[in-house]
C-alpha positions in Angstrom: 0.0 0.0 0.0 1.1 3.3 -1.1 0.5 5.2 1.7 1.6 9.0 0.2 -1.3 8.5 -2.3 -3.2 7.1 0.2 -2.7 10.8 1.8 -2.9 12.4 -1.3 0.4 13.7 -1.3 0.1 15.1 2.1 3.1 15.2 4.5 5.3 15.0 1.8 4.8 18.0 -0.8 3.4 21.5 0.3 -0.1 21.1 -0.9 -1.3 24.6 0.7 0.0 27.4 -0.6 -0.2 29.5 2.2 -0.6 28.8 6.5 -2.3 30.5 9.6 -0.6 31.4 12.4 -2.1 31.7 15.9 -0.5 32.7 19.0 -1.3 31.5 22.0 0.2 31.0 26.2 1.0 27.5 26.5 1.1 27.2 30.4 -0.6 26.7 33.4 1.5 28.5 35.8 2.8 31.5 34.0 1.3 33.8 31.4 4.7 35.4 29.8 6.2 35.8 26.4 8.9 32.9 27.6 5.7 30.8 27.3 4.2 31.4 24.1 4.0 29.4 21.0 3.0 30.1 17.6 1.0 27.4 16.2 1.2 26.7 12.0 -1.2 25.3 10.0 -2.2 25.0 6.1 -4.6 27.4 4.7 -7.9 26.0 5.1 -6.7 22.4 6.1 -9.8 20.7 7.5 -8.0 17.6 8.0 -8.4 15.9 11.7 -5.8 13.7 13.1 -2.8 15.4 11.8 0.9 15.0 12.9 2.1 17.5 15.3 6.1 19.0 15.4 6.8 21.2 17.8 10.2 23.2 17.1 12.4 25.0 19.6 15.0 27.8 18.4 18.7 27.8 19.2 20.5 30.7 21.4 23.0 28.7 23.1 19.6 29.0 26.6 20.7 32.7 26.2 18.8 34.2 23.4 16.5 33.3 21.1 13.2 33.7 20.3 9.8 31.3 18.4 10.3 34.4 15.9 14.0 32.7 14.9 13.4 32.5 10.5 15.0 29.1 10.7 11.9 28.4 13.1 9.6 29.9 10.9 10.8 28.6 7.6 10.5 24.9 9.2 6.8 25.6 10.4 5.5 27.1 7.6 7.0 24.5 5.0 5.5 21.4 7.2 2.2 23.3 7.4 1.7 23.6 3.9 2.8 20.1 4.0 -0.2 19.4 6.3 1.3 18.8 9.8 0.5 21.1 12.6 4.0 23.0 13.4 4.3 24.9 16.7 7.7 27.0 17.5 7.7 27.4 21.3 9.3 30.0 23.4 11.0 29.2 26.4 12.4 30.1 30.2 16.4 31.4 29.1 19.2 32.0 32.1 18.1 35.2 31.5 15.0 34.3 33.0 14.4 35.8 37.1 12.3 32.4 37.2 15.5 30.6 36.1 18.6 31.7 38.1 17.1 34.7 40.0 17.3 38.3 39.3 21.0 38.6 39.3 21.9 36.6 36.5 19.2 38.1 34.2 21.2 41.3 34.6 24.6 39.8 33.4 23.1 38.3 30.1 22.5 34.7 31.6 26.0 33.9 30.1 27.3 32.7 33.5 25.3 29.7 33.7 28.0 27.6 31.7 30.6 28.1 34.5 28.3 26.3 37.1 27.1 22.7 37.0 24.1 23.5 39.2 23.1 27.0 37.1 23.6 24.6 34.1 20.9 21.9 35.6 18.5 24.7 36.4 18.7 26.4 33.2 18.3 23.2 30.8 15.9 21.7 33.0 13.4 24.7 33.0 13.4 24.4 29.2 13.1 20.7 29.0 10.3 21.4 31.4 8.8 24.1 29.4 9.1 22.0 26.0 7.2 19.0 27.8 4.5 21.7 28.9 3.9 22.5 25.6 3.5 19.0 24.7 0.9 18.6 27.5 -1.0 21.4 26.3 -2.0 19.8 22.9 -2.8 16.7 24.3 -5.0 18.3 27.2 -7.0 21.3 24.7 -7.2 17.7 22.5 -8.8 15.8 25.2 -10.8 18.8 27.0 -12.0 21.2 23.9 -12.4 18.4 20.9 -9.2 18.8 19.7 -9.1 22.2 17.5 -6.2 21.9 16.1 -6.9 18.3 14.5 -3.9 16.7 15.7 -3.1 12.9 16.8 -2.2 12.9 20.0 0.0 9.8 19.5 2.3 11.9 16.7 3.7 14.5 18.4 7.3 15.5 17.4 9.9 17.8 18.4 12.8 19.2 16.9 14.7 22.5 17.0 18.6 23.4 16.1 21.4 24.3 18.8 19.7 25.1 22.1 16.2 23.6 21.5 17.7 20.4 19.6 18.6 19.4 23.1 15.2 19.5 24.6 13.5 17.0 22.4 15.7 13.7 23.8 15.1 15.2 26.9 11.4 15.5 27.0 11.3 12.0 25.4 13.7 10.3 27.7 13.9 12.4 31.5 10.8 12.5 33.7 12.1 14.1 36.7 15.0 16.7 38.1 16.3 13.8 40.2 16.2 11.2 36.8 18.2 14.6 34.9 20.7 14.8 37.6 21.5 11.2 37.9 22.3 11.2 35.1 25.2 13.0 35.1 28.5 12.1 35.1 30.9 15.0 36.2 33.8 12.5 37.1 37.0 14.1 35.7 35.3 16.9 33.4 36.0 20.3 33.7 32.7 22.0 33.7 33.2 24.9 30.5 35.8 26.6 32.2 
């Protein structure tokens, strides 16, 4: 079975010409523009049960934004390919929420010289990445799924930065199951 034809092409050329974009606050707990996500889809797509990627921007946890053109380009091209695209912001070291109020004012750049900055910092992203995740499923389940998506195809990618948080929202459940995990025996931590 041919399953592109099956689909009608879908998924694999860009069979809208043009996409909406919407955005929204994807969290529970705080309402702020590290928390927002533009969500991407085709041009009058009525299609239900799409595939959903979810793309994070690069900025070395520092900078960045869901605005990123590399971002942007990869929504809108898999949203005219018929996949629902989000590119999510998230909580930087530059964050108060992050690392407190005195390393916002430095740039967040200081978070690479401290193993324990370095856990807070990548942790509230990976956090904020698997929020994001748990808002489609939950507006799916609660508000008959408006953005057609199948819960069981959700992906994530992103470059630099918010490459990292996609293995770490599929594979790290908890701060102490991130910790664990790290092995600081004989490294030199970016000094």
């Amino acid at each position: 079975i041919d399953v592109y034809s099956q689909c009608q092409n879908r998924y694999q050329n860009e069979i809208f010409n043009s996409v909406n974009k919407l955005t929204i606050n994807y969290s529970d707990v705080y309402n702020d523009n590290a928390h927002k996500m533009d969500i991407y889809t085709g041009d009058s797509d009525t299609a239900t049960n799409r595939p959903l990627i979810i793309f994070a921007h690069g900025g070395s946890f520092v900078g960045g934004s869901k605005s990123n053109s590399l971002m942007i380009e990869l929504c809108e091209s898999f949203a005219k390919k018929g996949y629902v695209t989000a590119s999510i912001n998230y909580r930087l070291a530059t964050n108060a929420t992050v690392l407190g109020t005195d390393f916002s004012s430095f740039g967040g750049l200081t978070w690479m010289t401290n193993l324990n900055n370095g856990i807070k910092v990548i942790y509230s992203a990976f956090t904020d990445a698997k929020a994001a995740v748990r808002f489609f499923r939950k507006i799916a389940l609660e508000n008959n799924n408006p953005y057609g998506i199948d819960v069981d195809q959700i992906w994530m990618g992103g470059n630099s930065a918010g490459a990292v948080l996609a293995p770490h929202i599929a594979y790290v459940s908890s701060l102490d199951e991130f910790v664990n995990g790290i092995d600081i025996s004989g490294q030199d931590y970016a000094m």
